[in-house]
N, C-alpha and C positions, 0 to 999 in steps of 0.2 A: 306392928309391921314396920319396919325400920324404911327410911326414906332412902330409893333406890341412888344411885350418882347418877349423874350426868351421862346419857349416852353417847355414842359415836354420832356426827355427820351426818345425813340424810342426802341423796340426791343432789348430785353436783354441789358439793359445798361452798356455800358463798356467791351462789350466782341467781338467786331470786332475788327480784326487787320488791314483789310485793307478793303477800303469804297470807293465806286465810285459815285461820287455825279453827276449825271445830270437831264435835264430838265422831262425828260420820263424816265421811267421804262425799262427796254429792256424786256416787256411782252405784248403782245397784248391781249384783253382779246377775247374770242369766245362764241360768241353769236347766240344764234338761235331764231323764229321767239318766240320763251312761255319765253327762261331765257336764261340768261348767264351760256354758260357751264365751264367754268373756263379758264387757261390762256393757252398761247402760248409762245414759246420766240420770241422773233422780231429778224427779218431777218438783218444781217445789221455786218461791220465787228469791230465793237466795242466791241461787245458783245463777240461774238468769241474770238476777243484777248484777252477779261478780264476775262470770264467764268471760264479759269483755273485756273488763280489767286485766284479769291473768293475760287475755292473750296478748293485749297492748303492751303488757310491763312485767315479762319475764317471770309470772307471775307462777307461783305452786300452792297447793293445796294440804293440809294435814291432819287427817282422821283417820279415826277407826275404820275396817271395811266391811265390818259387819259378823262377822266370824269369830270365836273364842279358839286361843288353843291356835293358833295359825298365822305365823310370820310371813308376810309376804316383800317380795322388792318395790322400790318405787317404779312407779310405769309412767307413760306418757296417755292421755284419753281428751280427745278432742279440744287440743291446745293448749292444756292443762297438765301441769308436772303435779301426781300424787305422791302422795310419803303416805302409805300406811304406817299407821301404830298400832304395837299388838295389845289385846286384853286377854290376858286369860279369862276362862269362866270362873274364878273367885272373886278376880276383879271386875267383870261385869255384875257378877250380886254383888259385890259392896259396896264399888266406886258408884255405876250406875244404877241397878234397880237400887240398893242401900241409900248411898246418901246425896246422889243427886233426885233420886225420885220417891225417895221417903222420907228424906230430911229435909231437903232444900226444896222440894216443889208443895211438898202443902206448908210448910212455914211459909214462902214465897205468897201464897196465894189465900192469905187472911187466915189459915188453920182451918179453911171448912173442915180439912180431916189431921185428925193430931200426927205431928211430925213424931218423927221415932228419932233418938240420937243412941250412937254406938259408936267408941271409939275407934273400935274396929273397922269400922264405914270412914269415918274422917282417915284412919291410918289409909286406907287404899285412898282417899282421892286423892291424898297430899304425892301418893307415890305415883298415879295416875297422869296427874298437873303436871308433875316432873318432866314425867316423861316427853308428852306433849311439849312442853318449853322445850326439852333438847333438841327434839325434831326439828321444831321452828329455828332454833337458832344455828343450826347446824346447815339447814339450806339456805340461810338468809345474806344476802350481800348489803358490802357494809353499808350502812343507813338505810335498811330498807324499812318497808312498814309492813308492819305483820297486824292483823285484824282480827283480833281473838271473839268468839262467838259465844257467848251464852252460858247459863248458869254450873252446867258441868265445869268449865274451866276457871274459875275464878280466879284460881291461885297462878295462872299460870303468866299473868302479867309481870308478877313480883319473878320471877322465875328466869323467865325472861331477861330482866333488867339485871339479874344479878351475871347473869350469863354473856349478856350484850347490849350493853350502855348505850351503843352505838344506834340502837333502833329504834325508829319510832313506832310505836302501841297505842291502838286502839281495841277498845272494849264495846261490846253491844251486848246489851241485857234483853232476852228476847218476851220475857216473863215481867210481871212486875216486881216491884220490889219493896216490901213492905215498912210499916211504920216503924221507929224503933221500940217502939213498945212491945211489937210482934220480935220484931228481929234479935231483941236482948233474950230471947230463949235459945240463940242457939249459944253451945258450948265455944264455937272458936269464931265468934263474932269479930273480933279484933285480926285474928288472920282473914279472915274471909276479907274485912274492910282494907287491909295493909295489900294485901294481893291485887287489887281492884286500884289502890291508887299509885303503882307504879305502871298505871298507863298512862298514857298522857292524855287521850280524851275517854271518858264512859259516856256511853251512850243508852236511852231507855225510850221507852215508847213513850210515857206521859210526863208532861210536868210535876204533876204528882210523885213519879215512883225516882225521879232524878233528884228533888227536894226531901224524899225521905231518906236516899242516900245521904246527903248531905249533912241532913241531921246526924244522922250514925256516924259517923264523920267524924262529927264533932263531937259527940257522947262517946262514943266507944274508943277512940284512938287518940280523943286533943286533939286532932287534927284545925289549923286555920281556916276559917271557910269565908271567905269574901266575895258574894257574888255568887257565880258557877263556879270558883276556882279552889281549890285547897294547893294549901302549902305543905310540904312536908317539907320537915327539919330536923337537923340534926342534934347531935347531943348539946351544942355549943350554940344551940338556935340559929343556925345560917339557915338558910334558905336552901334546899339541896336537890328538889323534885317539885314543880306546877300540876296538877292534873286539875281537868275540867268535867265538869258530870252536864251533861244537856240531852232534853229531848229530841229524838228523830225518828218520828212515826214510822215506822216502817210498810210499807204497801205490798202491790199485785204487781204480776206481768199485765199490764193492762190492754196491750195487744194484741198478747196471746188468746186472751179471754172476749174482745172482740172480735176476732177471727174465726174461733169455735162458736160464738153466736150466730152469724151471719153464713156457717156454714151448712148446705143445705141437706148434706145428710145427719148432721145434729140438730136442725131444725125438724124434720122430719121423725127423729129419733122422741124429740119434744111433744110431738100429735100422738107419737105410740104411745108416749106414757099415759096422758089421760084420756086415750081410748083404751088403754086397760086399766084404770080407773072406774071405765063408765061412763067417763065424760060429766065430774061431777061441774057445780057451777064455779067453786074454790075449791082450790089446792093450795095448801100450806105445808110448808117446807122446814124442816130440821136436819140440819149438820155437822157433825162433833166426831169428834174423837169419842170413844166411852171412856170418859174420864169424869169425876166428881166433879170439877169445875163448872161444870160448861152448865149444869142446870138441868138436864134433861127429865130428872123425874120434876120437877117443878112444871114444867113443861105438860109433858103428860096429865099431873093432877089437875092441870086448868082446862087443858084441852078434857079430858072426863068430865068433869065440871060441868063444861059447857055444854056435851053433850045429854048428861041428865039433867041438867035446865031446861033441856028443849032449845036452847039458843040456836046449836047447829045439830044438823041431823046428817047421818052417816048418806042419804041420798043427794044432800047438796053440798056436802065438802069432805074430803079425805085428808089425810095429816100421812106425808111419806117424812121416816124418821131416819136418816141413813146415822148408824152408828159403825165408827170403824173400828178392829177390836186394837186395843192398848193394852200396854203391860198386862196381860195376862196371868205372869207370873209373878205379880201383888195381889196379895190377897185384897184390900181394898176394892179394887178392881174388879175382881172376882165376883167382890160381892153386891159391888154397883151393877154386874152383868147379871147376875141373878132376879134385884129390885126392878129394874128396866123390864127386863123381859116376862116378870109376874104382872108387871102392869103395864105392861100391851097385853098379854095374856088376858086378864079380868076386863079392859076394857074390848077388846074386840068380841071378847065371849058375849057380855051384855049387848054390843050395839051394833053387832054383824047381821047383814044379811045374805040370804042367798047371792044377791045382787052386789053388794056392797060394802066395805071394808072401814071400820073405822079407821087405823094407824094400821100404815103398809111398812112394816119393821123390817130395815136393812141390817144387816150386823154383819158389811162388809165393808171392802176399800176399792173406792170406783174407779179409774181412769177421768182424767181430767176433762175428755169430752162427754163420759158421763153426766159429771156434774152439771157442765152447761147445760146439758140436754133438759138437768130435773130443774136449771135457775130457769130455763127459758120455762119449762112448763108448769111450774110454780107461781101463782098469785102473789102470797103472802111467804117471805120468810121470816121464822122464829130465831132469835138468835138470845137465847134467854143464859147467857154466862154467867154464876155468881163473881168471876174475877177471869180476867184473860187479859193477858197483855196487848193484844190488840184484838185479834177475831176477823182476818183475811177474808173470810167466808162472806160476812156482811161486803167488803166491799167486791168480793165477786160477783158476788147477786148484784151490784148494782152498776157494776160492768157490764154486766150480759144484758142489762134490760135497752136496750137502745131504744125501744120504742117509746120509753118513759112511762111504762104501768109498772101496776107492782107496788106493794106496802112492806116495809120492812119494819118488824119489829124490834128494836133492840135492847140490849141491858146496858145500862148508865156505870156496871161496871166492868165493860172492856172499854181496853182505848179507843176504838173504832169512835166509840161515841162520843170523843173530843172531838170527831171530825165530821161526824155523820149524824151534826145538829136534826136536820131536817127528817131524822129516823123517828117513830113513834117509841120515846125513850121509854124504859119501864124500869120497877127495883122488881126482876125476880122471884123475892121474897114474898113481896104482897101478889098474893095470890088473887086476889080477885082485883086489882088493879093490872094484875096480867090477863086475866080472862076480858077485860072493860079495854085493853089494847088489843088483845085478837080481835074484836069484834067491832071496834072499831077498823083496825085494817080491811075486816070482813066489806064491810061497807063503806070505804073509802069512795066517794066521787071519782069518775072520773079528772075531773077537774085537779082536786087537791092532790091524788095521785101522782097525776103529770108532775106539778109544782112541783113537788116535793121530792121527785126522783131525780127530775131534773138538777135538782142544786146539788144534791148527794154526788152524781154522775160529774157534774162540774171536779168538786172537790177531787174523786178519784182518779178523773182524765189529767190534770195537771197534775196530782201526785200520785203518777208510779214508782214501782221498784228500781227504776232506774237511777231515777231523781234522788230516792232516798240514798242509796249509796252513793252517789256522787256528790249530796250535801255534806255526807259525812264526812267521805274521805276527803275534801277539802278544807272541812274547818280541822281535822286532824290534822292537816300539811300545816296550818295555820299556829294550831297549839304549840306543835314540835316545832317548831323554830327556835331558834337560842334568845335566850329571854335576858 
């Protein structure tokens, strides 16, 4: 597939100042059964933290809107200039379910499941990327900063610069990003790495995954690495391009998620759930996307576990599992919805009663006062990821708990857990050191509870979503200065 040109201009040419490039729109559109009645903002805390930006600094948006097959014009939505870009549906299987979600997210995420490489999938992102950089540069006024998002676009820094020297680029990697010993299986590691350092800042959620970049850096491209800083240079070794790679955890709306706490028909919403439970004594909680990462048959197998040990019994705790469905159309996927669901199957079969439910299996997507509704009436959350670049959800639950109860269980490999020391950390993997963690949450003290939410609580109230964007984009003003 041959790499498309350069498109036309986007939306008032040259009059953004500042540009948030990712794969979706932060619009959902709303539809009824005759027509589309127009848009929504998408739920989510990106959005939130960037909203205020755009409206302060002439600010536009640049994504997909969700649709194959379907060009639309830019529009304006709640102070916010959009630029759709179109995909067709080949380029959705190749660019996106292809090789951003079959090539780059299980290599991304340790290879729990083997990446697939096809040339054919790298041709559509490279032409993908493209496109997206024209958009962006075509709205952008001169020195603006454009804020490119996440692992779909990688290429699109390099793209950018070639197009408009004039801008300053930021990169946030919302995934982690792995070792190079992982990373040396993909086929165009060296583009991937060259694309990413004509930003001038990259940004990743751990120390970790900004350090492994750095290595690839330096393995795959020669690149100089001094510090956080690489050098790129030219044929005649000048110095030609600075980029810097650092961690910047990313967070929650955090006031959004104390507001849905303390509200009292969410509150109330909270008593219904474990009166339709039964009112057991625990409630433990699970959140994920169904996606391989996150752990959830792991999860499961402990929780079974325990309940044929006799540890817990289906009359004194119930385990609510909300899975929301994901790519669908991956077979992976597919077949992880299959595994999940054979076992809640064999486990409720064994340990139901008339009265009482072992795992109350969601395989939906809830509303955001949902969710509070199940953190407020939730005990204990599981948060058992074998790899997640952060894991928002842990720090949701511990937004919502203002009272300070509550045990959080977490996995040592999301980022969340460089933050959320005071979480009962776990690997996962070991299975009966995950079930030796339930059960301790189960019986946490009051006492140690409190402590220990408290501090977590601390961490989250001073880093919101706010905060993180605002740290960014200022050490970004910082990098892009003339050096």
């Amino acid at each position: 597939m041959p790499e498309e040109k350069i498109g036309k201009p986007a939306l008032h040419p040259g009059s953004s100042d500042f540009i948030v490039v990712s794969n979706r729109l932060p619009v959902d559109r709303i539809s009824t059964e005759d027509s589309d009645a127009g848009w929504r903002r998408s739920p989510g805390g990106l959005v939130t933290a960037l909203a205020p930006v755009m409206a302060t600094r002439d600010g536009a948006w640049v994504g997909w809107h969700g649709a194959a097959d379907e060009e639309l014009e830019p529009f304006h939505h709640e102070g916010m200039d959009l630029i759709p870009v179109p995909l067709s549906a080949d380029e959705v299987e190749l660019y996106y379910e292809g090789f951003s979600n079959a090539s780059l997210w299980p290599l991304y995420h340790d290879v729990i499941a083997p990446p697939e490489f096809h040339r054919t999938w790298w041709d559509a992102y490279r032409t993908v990327n493209r496109r997206f950089a024209a958009a962006a540069a075509g709205a952008a006024a001169p020195n603006a900063t454009v804020w490119v998002q996440d692992y779909q676009l990688q290429l699109v820094p390099r793209y950018l610069r070639q197009l408009r020297p004039d801008l300053r680029i930021g990169f946030f990697n919302h995934i982690p990003f792995p070792p190079p010993e992982i990373f040396a299986q993909l086929p165009w590691r060296r583009e991937i790495i060259s694309g990413l350092l004509e930003a001038d800042l990259i940004g990743f959620q751990r120390p970790s995954d900004s350090a492994n970049f750095l290595r690839s850096a330096r393995r795959f491209v020669g690149a100089g690495v001094k510090a956080a800083q690489v050098q790129i240079k030219d044929l005649d070794g000048k110095v030609v391009h600075i980029s810097r790679a650092a961690p910047f955890p990313i967070s929650i709306d955090v006031a959004k998620i104390q507001e849905l706490a303390v509200r009292p028909d969410v509150i109330a919403r909270s008593k219904q759930i474990r009166e339709d439970l039964g009112n057991p004594e625990t409630i433990l909680l699970g959140v994920d996307r169904l996606d391989y990462t996150k752990g959830i048959t792991h999860r499961l197998k402990a929780y079974g576990e325990l309940l044929t040990d006799g540890a817990i019994t289906v009359e004194d705790a119930a385990l609510i599992q909300v899975a929301s469905p994901s790519r669908e159309r991956v077979e992976s996927y597919r077949l992880l919805r299959d595994e999940v669901d054979g076992m809640v199957g064999r486990i409720n079969g064994q340990f139901d009663t008339t009265s009482n439910t072992a795992i109350r299996y969601l395989h939906h997507s809830y509303p955001v006062e949902e969710m509070v509704a199940l953190y407020l009436a939730s005990d204990v959350m599981l948060v058992t990821s074998l790899r997640d670049g952060m894991n928002l959800v842990a720090k949701e639950y511990v937004a919502a708990r203002g009272n300070n109860t509550g045990a959080l269980v977490l996995s040592e490999f999301t980022g969340a857990a460089d933050q959320l020391k005071s979480a009962l950390l776990v690997n996962p993997h070991d299975i009966d050191g995950l079930k030796t963690a339930i059960m301790r949450a189960v019986r946490l003290s009051p006492g140690e509870s409190s402590r220990r939410m408290r501090a977590m609580r601390r961490q989250v109230l001073a880093h919101d979503v706010q905060r993180w964007s605002e740290e960014f984009l200022s050490t970004l003003a910082m990098e892009a200065e003339p050096q």
